[in-house]
N, C-alpha and C positions, 0 to 999 in steps of 0.2 A: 555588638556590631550589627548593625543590619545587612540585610541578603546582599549580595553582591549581584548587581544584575547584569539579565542576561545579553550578548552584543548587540547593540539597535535595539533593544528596547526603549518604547517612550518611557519618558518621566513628566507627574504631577509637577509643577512648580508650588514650592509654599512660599509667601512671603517672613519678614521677619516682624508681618505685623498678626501672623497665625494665621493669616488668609490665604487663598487659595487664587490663582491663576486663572479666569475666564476668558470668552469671548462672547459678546451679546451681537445677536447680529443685525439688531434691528437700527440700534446705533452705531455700529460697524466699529468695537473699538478694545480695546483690551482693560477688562476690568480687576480688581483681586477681590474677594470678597469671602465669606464665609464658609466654611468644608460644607458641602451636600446643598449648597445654591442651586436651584436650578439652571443657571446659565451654561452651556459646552464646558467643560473645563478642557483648555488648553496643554496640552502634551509637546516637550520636547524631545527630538530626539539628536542624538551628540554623536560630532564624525570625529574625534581627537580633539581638537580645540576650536573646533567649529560646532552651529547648535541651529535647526532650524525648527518653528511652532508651525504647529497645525492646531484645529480644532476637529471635533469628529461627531457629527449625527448619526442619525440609525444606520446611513446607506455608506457613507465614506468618509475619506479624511479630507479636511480642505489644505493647506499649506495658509499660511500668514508670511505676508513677507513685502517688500519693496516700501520699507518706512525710510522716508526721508530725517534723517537727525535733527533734531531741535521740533519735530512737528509737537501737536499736540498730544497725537498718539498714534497708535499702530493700523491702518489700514489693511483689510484682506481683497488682496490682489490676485489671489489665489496662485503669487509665483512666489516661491519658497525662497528667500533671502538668506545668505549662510549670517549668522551675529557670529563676533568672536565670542568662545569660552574659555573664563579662567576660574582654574580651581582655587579656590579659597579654606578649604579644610573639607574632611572627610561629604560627599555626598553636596559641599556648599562652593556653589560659584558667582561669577558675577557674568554678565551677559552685557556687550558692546555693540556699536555699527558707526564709521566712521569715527570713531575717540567719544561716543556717546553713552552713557552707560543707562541700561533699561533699570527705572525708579518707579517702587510702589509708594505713588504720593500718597499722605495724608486722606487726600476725599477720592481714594478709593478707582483711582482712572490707574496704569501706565502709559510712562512716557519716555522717552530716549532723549534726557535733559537734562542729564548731569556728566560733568566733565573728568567727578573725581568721583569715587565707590567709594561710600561708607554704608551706615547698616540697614539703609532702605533700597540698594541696589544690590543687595547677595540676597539670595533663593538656596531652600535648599529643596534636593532631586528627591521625590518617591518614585517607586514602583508603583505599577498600577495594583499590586497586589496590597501594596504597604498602603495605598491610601484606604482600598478596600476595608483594611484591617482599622483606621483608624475612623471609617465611618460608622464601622461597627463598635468601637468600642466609644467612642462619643456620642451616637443616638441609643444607647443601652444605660440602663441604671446597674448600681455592681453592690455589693453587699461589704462591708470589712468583716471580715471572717472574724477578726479580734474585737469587735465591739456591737456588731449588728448591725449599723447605720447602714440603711439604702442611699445611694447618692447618685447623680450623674455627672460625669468629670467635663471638665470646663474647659475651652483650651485659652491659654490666656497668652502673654509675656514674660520675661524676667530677662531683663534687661533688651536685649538685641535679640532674643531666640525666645523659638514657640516653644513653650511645655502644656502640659498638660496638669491640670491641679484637682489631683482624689483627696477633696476634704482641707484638711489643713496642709498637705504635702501636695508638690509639687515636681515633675519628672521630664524630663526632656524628650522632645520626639523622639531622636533615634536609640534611649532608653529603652523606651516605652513600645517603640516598634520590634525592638533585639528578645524585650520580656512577651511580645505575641506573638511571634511567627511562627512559635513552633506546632502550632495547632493545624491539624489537617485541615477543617471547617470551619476556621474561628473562633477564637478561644472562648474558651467560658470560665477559665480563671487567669487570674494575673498574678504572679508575684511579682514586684514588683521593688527599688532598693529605693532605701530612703537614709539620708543622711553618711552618703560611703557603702554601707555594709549591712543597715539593718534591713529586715524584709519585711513587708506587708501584702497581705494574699488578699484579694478580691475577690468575689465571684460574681457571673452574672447573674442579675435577677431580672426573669421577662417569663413571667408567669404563665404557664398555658394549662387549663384546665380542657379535659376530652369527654365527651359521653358515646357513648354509640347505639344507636335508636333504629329497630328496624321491624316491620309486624305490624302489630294493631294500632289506628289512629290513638286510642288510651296509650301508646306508650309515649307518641309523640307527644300528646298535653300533657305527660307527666314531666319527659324532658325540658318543655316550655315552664313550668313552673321548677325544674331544680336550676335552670339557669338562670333565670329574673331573680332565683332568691342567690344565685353567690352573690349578685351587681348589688339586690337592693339588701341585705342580711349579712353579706360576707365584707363586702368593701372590693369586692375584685378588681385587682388593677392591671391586669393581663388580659389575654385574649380568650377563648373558647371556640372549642374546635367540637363541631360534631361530625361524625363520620356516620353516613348511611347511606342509602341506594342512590340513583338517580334519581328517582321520581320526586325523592322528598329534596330537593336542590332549594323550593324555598319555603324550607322550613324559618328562616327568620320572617317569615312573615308574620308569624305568632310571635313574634317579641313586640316590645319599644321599641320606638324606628331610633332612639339614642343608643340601645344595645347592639342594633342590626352591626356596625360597621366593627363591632367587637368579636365577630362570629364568623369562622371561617367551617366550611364546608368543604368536606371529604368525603368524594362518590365511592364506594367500592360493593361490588356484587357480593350478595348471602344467599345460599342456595337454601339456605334449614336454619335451624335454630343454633348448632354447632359451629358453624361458621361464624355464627353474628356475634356467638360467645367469646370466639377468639379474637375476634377483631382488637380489644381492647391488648392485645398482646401486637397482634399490627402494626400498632407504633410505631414500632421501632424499622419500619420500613418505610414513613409517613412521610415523605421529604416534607412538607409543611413543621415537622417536630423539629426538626433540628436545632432547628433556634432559638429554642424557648431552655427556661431554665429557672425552676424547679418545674415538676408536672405534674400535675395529680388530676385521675382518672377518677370519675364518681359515674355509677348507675344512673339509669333514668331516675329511679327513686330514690334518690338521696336529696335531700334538701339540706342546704347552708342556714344555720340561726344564729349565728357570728362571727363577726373579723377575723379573716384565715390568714393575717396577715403572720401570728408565730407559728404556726405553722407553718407554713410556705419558707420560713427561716430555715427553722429545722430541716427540713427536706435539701436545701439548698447547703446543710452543713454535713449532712452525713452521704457515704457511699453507699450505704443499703437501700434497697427497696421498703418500704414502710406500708404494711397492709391491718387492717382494723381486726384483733383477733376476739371471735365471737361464742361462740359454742362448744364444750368439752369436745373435741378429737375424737374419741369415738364413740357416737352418740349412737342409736338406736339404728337413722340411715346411715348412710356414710356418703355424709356431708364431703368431707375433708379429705377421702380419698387414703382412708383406711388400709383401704384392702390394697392398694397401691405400694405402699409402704412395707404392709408383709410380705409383699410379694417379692420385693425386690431388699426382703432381709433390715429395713432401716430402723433402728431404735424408734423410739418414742414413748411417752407417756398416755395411758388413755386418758387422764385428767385435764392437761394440758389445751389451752383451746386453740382452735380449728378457725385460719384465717379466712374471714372473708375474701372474695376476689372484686366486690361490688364497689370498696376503696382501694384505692391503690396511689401511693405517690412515693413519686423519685427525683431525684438529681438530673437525672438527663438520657436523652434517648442513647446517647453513646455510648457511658457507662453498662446500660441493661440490655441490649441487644441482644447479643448472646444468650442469655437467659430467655427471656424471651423466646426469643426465635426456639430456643429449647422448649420449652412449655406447647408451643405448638407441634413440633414433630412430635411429640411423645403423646400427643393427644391424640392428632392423625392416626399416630403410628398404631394405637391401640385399638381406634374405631376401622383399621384395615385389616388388624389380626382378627377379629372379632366378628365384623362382617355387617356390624351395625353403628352409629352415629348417636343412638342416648343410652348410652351405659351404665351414666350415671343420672340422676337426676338432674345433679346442677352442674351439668356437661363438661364445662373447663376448670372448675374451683379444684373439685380434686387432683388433678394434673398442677394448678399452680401452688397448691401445699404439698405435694410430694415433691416439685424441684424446690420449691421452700426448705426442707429440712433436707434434701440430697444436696444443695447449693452452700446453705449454709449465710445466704444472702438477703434472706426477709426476716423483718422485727416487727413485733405488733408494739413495742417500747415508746412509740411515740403518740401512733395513730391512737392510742389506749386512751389516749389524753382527749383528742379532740371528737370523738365518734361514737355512737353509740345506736342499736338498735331498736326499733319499733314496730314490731312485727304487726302485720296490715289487719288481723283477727282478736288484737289487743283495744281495749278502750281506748278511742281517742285522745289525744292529748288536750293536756285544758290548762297549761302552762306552756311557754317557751323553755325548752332545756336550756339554751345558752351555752351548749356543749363545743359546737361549731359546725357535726353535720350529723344529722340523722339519717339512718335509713331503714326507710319503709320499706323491711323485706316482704315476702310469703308466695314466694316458687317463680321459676323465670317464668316471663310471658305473660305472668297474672295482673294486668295493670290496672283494672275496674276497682278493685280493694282500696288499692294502693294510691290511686288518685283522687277517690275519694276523702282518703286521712291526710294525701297533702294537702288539697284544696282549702281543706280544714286549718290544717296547719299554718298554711299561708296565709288565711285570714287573721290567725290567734296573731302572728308577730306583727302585720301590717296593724291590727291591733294596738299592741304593747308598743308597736314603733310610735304611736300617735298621741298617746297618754303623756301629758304633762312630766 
């Protein structure tokens, strides 16, 4: 069932040609045309059996109203005209004035020209919420959980009513609208029924990849080359989001002016190096995250050397956090956050290796917040008992391996597959890995090393990418 709305709330008009209800003002006339046109969409609102349209710009609503029946079409007179309304099934009416019934022709106009209602004179009502929902879920690509196919859903016909068609099925608006509402922010999965009873899950897929860059101009040209190599080495087909101070605001200007419009910027203040470290925990407070699905977080120094496109699958199919596991546990420093762990009594093995925090990717910022947001107090919490801010060397890692095994929510099971390390004091590489990402570690803040073996590196694939 869809939401029952609330009293005098406007409603979206849809036709039953999938189209959507406008007003263009420049030709002064009522049009239907496609969901997310730029034209006003026209809003009705219902007093019992009576229904008057307005359309609405930034500043107000206009009323539409004093059409003459049989005209060509709807003039805005800016005096609100009651139409009669009559319901015709759940949310579908037909709309009159004088015995005229308002018709979504063929090319695309209305007009108040027909004498009898059949199925190009009934509309049915959205919510403004419902339409919201269905711009969303029509300008987004969605995954079949049971096959892997990325797709974006089409809305089409079948017969007299609009549905919506994921792939070879096909689902009715107000299915379709009853299987989304229940998302606080808009869903990022669907289940969905097909054929009666059986169900098919969707997820969304709108890829957002993050870096967070803040310090030495080297950290910034290292950034500048891990993100040219996801676009030109990885195939990325989502966005990129770097978070850094104000100053660095145009940082796309070190890209391709074709990358720039792929790249969104997030200012936020770092006082020290510990703060800049958590940032990449931040996320989950990022309003720009929200809407992305799957996500994965890489270093300045991580370079893409192929298609993350199964990856980004996987992320999108599991509820765990996914981080790239590196180095025995308890090595010589304490990387990993050792002494964290004894301290607060938690098993482990010293064999066992010790996640990086420089990969990171997940499902969605909704799902990890909490953690998250945990990883940072307990960080804080420590450099406040303590009385200092570098306790550790590699200042957040250890905090995000100790809620790792206190959570029970991070796997290196996946990222094992796609990552691998290249420490910045190793021989340069003299082959492409083809892994999917490397990363140039050797200590936070050290970027001079480390941009040197990319640069390098970036030359080898642009290389191997040009070879016969």
């Amino acid at each position: 069932m869809m939401t029952p709305p609330r009293p005098g709330e406007p409603f979206v008009l849809m036709t039953c040609h999938g189209t959507i209800v406008q007003y263009v003002a420049a030709a002064d006339r009522l049009i239907h045309g496609p969901i997310g046109q730029d034209s006003p969409v026209v809003e009705l609102v219902r007093r019992g059996d009576e229904a008057s349209l307005s359309w609405r710009n930034a500043s107000s609503d206009h009323p539409l109203g004093r059409a003459t029946p049989g005209s060509e079409h709807l003039t805005a007179m800016l005096v609100a005209t009651a139409l009669s309304l009559q319901e015709t099934g759940p949310r579908r009416v037909n709309l009159s004035l004088g015995g005229r019934y308002l018709c979504a022709e063929a090319d695309g106009t209305l007009a108040l020209s027909r004498d009898v209602a059949s199925d190009w004179e009934h509309f049915l009502l959205l919510t403004g919420a419902e339409y919201a929902l269905l711009l969303r879920i029509l300008g987004n690509r969605w995954i079949d959980d049971q096959t892997g196919i990325i797709l974006r859903p089409v809305l089409a016909t079948a017969g007299a009513q609009p549905v919506v068609s994921f792939g070879e099925d096909a689902i009715s608006i107000p299915d379709l609208l009853a299987a989304a509402s229940n998302a606080e922010r808009g869903p990022n999965a669907l289940w969905l029924p097909v054929a009666g009873w059986k169900l098919r899950l969707f997820r969304l897929y709108r890829p957002l990849a993050y870096l967070v860059a803040y310090g030495d101009d080297a950290i910034f040209d290292c950034a500048a080359i891990a993100i040219r190599c996801l676009f030109e080495f990885g195939q990325w087909d989502g966005d990129v989001l770097l978070i850094t101070d104000a100053d660095h605001a145009a940082f796309a200007e070190r890209l391709p002016e074709w990358m720039r419009a792929r790249l969104l910027i997030a200012a936020a203040p770092a006082n020290d190096v510990l703060d800049y470290t958590l940032r990449r925990y931040g996320i989950a407070d990022c309003a720009q995250a929200w809407d992305y699905q799957p996500l994965l977080y890489i270093d300045t120094d991580v370079m893409c050397d192929r298609p993350l496109a199964p990856l980004l699958r996987a992320l999108v199919a599991s509820p765990l956090v996914h981080a790239f596991p590196e180095m025995p546990l308890a090595g010589e420093n304490d990387y990993y956050g050792v002494s964290l762990l004894r301290a607060d009594s938690l098993p482990f093995s010293p064999g066992e290796p010790g996640f990086s925090s420089g990969i990171i990717g997940f499902r969605s910022v909704g799902e990890h917040r909490a953690l998250f947001q945990a990883i940072m107090r307990s960080t804080l919490g420590l450099a406040a008992t303590l009385g200092r801010r570098d306790a550790f060397e590699y200042y957040d890692q250890p905090f995000f391996n100790y809620a790792a095994r206190k959570s029970g929510m991070v796997t290196g099971a996946v990222m094992q597959r796609f990552a691998t390390i290249q420490f910045s004091h190793w021989p340069p590489l003299s082959a492409p890995l083809r892994k999917g990402l490397v990363h140039f570690a050797g200590g936070v803040g050290k970027a001079r090393p480390k941009l040197e073996q990319m640069t390098d590196y970036a030359a080898l694939l642009r290389k191997a990418a040009a070879l016969p």
